[in-house]
Structures are given as C-alpha cells and as structure tokens.
VMD Tcl script that builds the backbone (N, CA, C; Angstrom):
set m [mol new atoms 231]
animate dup $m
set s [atomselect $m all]
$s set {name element resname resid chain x y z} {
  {N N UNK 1 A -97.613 -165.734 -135.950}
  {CA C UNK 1 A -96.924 -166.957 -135.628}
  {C C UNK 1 A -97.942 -168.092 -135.666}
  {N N UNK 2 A -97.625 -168.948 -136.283}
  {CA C UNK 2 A -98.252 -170.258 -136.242}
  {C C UNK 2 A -97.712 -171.720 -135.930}
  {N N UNK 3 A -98.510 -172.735 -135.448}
  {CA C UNK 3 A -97.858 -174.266 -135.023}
  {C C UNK 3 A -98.715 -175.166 -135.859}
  {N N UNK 4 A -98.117 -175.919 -136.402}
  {CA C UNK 4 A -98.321 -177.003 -137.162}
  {C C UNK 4 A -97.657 -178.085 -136.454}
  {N N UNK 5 A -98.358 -179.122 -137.367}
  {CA C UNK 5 A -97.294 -180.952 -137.216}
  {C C UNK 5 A -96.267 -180.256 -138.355}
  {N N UNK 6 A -95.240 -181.114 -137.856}
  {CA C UNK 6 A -94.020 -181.228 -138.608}
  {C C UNK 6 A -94.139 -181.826 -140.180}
  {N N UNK 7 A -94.001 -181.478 -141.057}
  {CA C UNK 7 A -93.924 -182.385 -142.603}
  {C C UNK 7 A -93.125 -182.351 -143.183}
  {N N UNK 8 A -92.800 -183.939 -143.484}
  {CA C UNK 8 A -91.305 -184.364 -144.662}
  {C C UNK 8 A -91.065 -182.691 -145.418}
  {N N UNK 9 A -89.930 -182.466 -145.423}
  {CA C UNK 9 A -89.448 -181.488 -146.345}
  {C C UNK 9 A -89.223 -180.165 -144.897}
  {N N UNK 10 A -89.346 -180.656 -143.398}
  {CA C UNK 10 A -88.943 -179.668 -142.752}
  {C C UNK 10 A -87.520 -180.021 -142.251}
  {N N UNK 11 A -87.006 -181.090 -142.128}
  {CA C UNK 11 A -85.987 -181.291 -141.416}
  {C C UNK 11 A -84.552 -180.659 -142.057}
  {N N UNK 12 A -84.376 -180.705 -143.068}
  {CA C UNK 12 A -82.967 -179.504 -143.416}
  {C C UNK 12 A -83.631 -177.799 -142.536}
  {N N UNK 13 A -84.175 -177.041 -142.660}
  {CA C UNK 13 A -84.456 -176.145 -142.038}
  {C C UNK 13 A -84.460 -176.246 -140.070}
  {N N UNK 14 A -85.177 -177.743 -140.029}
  {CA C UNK 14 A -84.578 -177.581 -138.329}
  {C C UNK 14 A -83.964 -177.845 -138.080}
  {N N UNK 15 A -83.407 -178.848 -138.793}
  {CA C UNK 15 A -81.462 -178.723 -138.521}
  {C C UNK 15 A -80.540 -177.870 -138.535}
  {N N UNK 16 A -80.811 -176.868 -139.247}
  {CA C UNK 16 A -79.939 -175.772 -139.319}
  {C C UNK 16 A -80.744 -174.603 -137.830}
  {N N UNK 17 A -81.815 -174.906 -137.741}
  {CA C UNK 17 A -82.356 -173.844 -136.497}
  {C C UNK 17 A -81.653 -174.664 -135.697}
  {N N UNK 18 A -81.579 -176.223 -135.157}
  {CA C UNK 18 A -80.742 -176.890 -134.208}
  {C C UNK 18 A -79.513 -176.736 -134.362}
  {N N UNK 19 A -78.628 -176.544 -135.232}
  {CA C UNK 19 A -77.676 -176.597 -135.098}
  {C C UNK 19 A -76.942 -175.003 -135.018}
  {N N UNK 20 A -77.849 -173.661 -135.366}
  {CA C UNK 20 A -77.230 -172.493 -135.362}
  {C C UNK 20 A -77.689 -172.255 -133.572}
  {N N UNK 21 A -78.584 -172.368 -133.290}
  {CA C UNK 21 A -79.125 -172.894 -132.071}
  {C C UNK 21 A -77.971 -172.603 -130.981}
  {N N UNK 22 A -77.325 -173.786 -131.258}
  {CA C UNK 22 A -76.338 -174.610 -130.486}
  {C C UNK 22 A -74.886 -173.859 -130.532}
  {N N UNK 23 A -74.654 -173.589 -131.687}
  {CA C UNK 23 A -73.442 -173.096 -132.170}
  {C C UNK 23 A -73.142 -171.751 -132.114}
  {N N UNK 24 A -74.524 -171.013 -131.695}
  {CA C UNK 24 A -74.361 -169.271 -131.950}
  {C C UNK 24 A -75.462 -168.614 -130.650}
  {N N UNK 25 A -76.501 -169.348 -130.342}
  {CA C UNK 25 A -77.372 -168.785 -129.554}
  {C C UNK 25 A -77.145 -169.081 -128.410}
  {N N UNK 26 A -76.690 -170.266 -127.926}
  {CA C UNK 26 A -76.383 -170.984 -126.547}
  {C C UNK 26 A -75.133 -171.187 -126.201}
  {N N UNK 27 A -73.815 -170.729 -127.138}
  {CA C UNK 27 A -72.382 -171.194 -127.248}
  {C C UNK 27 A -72.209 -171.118 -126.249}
  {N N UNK 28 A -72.122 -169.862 -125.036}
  {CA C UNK 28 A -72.003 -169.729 -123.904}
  {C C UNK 28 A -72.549 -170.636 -122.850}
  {N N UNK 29 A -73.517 -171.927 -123.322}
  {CA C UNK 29 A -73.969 -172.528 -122.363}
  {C C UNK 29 A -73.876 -174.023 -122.055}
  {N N UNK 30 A -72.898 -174.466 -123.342}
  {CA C UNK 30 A -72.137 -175.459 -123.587}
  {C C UNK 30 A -70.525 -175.441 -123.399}
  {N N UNK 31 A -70.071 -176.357 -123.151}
  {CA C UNK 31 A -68.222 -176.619 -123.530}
  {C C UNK 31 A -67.913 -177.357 -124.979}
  {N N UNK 32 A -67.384 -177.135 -125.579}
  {CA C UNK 32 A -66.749 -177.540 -126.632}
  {C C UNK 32 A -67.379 -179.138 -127.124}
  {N N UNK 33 A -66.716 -179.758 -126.095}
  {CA C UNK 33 A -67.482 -181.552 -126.068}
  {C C UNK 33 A -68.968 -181.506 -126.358}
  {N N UNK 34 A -69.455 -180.803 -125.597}
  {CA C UNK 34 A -70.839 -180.708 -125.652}
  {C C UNK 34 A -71.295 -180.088 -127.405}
  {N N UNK 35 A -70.646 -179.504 -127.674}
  {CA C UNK 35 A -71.390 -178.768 -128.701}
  {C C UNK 35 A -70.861 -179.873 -130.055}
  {N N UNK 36 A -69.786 -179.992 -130.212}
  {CA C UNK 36 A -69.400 -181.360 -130.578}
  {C C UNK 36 A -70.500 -182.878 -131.363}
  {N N UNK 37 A -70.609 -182.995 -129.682}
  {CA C UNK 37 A -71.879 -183.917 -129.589}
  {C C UNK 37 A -73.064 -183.956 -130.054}
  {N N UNK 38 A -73.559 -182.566 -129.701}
  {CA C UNK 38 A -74.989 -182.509 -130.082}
  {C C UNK 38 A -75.392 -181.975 -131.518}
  {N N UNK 39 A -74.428 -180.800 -132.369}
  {CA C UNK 39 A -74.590 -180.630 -133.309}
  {C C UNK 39 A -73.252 -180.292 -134.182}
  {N N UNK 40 A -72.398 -181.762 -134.011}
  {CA C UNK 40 A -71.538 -181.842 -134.913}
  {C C UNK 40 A -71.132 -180.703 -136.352}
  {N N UNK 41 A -70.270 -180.948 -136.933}
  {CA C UNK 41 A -69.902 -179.928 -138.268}
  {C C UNK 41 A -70.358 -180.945 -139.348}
  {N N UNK 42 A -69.965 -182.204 -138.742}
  {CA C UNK 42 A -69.857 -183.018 -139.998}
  {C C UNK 42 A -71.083 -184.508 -140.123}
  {N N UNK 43 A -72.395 -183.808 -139.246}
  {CA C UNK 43 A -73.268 -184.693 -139.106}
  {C C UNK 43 A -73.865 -185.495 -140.196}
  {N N UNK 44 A -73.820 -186.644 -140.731}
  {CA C UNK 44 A -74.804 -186.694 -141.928}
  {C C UNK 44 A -75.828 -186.303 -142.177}
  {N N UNK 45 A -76.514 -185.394 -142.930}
  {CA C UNK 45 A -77.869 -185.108 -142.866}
  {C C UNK 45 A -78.762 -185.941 -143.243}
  {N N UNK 46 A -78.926 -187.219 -143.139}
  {CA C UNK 46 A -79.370 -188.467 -143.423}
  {C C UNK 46 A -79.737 -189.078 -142.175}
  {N N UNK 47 A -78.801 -189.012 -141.068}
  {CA C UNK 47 A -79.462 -189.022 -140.149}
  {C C UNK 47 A -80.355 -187.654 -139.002}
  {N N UNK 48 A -79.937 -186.879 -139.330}
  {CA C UNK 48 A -80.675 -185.206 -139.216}
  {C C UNK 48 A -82.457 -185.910 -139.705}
  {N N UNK 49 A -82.461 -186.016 -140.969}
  {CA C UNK 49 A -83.547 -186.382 -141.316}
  {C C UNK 49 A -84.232 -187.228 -140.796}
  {N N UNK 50 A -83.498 -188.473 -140.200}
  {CA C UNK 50 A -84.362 -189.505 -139.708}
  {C C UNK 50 A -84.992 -189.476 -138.270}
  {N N UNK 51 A -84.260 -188.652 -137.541}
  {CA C UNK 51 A -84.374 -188.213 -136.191}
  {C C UNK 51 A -85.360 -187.401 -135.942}
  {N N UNK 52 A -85.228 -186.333 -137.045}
  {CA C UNK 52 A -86.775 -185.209 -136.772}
  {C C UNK 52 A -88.061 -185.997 -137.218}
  {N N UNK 53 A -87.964 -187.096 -138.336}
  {CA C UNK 53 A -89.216 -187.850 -138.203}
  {C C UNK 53 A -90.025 -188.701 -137.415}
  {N N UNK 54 A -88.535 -188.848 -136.744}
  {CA C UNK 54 A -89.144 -190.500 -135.687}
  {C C UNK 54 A -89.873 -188.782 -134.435}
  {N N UNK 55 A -89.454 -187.692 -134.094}
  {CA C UNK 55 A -89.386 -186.928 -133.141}
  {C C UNK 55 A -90.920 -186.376 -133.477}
  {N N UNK 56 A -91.284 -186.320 -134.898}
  {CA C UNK 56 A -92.732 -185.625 -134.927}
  {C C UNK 56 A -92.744 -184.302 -134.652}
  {N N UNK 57 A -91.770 -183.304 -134.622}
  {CA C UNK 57 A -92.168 -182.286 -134.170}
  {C C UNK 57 A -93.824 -181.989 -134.429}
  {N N UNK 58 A -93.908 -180.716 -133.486}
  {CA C UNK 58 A -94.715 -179.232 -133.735}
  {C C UNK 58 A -93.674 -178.277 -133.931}
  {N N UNK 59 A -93.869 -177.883 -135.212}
  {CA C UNK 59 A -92.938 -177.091 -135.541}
  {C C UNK 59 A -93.844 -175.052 -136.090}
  {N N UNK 60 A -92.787 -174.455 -135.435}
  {CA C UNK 60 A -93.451 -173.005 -135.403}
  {C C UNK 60 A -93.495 -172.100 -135.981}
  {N N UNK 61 A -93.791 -171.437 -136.841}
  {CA C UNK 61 A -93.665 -170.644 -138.299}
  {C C UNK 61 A -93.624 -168.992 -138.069}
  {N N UNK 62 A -92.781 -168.331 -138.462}
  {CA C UNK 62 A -93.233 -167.020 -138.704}
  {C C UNK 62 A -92.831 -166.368 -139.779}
  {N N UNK 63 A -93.641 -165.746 -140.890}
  {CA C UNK 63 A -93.565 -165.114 -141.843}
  {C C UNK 63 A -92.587 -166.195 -142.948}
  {N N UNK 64 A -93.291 -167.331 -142.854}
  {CA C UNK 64 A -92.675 -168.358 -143.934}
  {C C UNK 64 A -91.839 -169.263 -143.294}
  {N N UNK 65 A -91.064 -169.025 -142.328}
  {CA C UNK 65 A -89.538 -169.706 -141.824}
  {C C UNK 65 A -90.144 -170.039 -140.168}
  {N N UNK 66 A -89.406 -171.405 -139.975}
  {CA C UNK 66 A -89.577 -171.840 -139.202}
  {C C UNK 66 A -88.778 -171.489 -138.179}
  {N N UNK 67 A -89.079 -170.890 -137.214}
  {CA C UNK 67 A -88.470 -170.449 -135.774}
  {C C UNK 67 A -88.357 -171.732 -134.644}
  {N N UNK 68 A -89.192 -172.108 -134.701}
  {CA C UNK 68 A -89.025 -173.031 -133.653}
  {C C UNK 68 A -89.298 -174.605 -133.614}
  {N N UNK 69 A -89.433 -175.318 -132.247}
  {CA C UNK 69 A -89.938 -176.331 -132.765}
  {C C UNK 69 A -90.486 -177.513 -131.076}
  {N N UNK 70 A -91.144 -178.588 -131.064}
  {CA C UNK 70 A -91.175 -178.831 -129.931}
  {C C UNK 70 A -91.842 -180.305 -129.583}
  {N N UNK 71 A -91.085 -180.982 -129.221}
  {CA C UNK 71 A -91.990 -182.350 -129.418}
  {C C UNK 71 A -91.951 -183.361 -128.027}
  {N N UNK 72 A -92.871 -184.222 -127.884}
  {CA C UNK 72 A -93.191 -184.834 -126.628}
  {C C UNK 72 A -93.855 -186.318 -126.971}
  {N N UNK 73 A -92.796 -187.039 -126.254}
  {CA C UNK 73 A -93.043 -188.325 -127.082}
  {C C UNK 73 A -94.040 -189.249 -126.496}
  {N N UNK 74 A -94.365 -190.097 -126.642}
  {CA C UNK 74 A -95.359 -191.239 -125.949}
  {C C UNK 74 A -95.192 -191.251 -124.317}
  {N N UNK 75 A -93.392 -191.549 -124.009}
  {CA C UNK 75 A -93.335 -191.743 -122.703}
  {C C UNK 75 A -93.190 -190.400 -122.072}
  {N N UNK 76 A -93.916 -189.353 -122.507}
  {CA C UNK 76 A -93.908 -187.611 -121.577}
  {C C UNK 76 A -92.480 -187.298 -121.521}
  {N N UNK 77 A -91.214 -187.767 -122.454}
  {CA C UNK 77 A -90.154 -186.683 -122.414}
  {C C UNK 77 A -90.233 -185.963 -123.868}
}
mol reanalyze $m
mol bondsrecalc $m
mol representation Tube
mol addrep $m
C-alpha cells in the first residue's frame, strides 16, 4: 500500500470509490436524502472533478487502484 498527493487524472476513479462508498459500503448508515445529496446518480462529473482538485487529496494505492483517500485543508477540517 502506498500514499501519494493526488494527480489530475485521479478524480473519475475517486469518484466512483466516493460514490460506491456511499451507495454500497455505508447504505446502512445513511437515509435516502442523505445519499441523494452526497453522491447523487446524476452528478456532473465536471464538477466531481473540480472538487477533488480544490480538496488535494492524499490519495492511497494498492496494487495499481486507488482504495482510498484523505485530505485536510488549511483551516484543520
């Protein structure tokens, strides 16, 4: 397993880890609204993209594919 900075050309892949995430790993820990919200069906991936850049991940690798991911912004959230 390895951590890197995040680089242009990761955000379709953590979008889909965020959004299977949400939709299959945690379903049980959301309500409907909630899941809705956070990782829509019909999100543009245009903004997907713009969000993981402004966010900077550290993003976490194993055997090629990115598992994870984790970021902490200027003001410590």
């Amino acid at each position: 397993m390895d951590v890197r900075k995040f680089r242009q050309g990761d955000e379709k892949e953590l979008w889909e880890l965020f959004y299977n995430t949400i939709h299959n790993v945690n379903i049980l820990d959301y309500d409907k609204a909630q899941v809705a919200a956070w990782a829509p069906d019909d999100l543009d991936i245009n903004f997907a993209v713009q969000k993981f850049r402004e966010l900077d991940p550290l993003v976490v690798i194993q055997d090629g594919k990115i598992i994870g991911y984790a970021d902490i912004q200027s003001d410590g959230c």
